[in-house]
N, C-alpha and C positions, 0 to 999 in steps of 0.2 A: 687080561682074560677074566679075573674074577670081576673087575666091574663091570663087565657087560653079562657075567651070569646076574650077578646082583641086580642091573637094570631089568636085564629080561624078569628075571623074580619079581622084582618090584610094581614093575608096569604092567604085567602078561598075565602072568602066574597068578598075584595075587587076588587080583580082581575078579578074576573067571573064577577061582574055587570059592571065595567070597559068596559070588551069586550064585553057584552052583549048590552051598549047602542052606542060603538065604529062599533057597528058592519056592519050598514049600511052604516057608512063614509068610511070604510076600512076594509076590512074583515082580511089583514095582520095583522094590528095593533091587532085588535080584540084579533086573536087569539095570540098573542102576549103577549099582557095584561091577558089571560086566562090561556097559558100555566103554569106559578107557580105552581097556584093553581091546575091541571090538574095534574101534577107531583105529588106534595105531597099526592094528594088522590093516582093516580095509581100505583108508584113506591114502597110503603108500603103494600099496599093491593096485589099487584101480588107480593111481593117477599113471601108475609105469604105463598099464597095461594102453589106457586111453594115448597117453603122451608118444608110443611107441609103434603103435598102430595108424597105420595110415585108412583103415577101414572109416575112419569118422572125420573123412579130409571130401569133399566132395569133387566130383571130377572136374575136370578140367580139358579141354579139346585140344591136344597136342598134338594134331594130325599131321603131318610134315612136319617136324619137328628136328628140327639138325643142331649139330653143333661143331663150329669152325667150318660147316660146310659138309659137314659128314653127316648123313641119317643110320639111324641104329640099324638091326635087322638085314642089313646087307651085307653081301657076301665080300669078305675081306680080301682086299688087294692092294699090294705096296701101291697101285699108282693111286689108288683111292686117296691114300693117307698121307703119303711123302709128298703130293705136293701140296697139303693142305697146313701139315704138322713137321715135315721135315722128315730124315732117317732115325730108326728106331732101332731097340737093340729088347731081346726077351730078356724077359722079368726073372725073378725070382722064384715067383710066384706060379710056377707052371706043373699041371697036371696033362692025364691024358687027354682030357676034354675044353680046357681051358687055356687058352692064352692068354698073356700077360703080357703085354708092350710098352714099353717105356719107350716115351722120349721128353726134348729137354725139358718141356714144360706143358705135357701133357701125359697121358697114358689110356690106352685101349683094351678092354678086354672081349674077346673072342668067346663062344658057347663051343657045343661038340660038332656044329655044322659048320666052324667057323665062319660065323655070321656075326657081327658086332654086337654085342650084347652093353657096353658100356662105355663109355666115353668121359673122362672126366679133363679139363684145363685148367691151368693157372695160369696161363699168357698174358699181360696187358693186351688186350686189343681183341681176342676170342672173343666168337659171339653166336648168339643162338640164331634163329630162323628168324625170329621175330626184332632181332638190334637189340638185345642186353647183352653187355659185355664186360668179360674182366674190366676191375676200375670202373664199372659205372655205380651210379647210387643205388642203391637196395630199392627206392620209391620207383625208378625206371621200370625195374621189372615188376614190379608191384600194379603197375600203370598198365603193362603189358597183355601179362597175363592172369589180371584179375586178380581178386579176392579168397577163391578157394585154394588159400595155401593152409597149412600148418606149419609152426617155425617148433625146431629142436633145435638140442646143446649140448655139445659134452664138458662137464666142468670144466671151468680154466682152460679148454682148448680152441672149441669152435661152435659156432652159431650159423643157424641157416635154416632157411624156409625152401621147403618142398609142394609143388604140383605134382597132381598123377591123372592119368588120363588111363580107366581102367578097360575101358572098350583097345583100347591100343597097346595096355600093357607097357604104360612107359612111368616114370618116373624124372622131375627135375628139378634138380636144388641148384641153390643158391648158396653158397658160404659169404658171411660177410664178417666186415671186421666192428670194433667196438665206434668206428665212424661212419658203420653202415653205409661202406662200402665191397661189392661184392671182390671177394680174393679168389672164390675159387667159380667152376661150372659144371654138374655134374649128370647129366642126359642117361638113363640107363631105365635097361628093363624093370620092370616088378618080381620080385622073386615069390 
């Protein structure tokens, strides 16, 4: 804990009061002395913000758009789903407005209308509207549906490129693995 006060002092601290009492000798210097620390706040902070936002992903037309044969936004019914994904059992994860369905190797989640609102797969052989499916190459879907993705990651866990299609309110990733191929599929609204 004190080497991270010590860094913040070091890097933050010192620089800004630097050009804050430099400032009326020389406004260069000032900012000068300021810029580091200016940087380390804003270059972290706008790359989160860009990196995590999908507002700077351009759309993409994902109008019928299913997956395993399911489209989002319809109203959920066991036969919809069992003969597509098999029998299910509720999640964990359940509120008053939200379901949460688990099955073997997929899972569904329901809005307050129970209307499908998400749909994610890990099946070998799942597949969207368009023919990308668990175990195909990452370049398949790339092929597919175009260029306007943005890829994210969460350290050491998982990587994956997302479409959004904002006239429709939909959202679709891709997880793939370090062979760039796709492990997971994950079809769901925009929140």
């Amino acid at each position: 804990m004190i080497g991270f006060a010590a860094l913040f002092l070091l890097i933050i601290m010192i620089p800004l009061l630097l050009g804050v009492v430099l400032w009326k000798r020389s406004k260069m210097i000032a900012f000068l002395c300021a810029l580091p620390s200016i940087l380390v706040i804003v270059v972290p902070v706008g790359w989160y913000v860009f990196a995590t936002n999908d507002y700077f992903v351009k759309t993409t037309d994902l109008e019928g758009e299913t997956l395993s044969g399911i489209p989002l936004f319809e109203s959920f019914s066991d036969e919809l789903v069992e003969q597509q994904l098999g029998t299910y059992r509720l999640g964990d994860h359940v509120d008053e407005d939200t379901l949460f369905l688990e099955f073997n190797e997929a899972w569904i989640t329901t809005d307050g209308k129970h209307e499908i609102s998400g749909l994610h797969v890990y099946k070998a052989g799942e597949q969207t509207s368009r023919g990308v499916a668990v175990g195909d190459d990452l370049e398949k879907a790339k092929e597919l549906y175009g260029s306007n993705y943005a890829n994210d990651f969460e350290p050491c866990m998982a990587r994956w490129i997302f479409y959004v299609d904002r006239e429709r309110n939909i959202r679709l990733e891709f997880v793939y693995d370090g062979n760039d191929r796709i492990q997971q599929i994950k079809l769901a609204a925009m929140k």
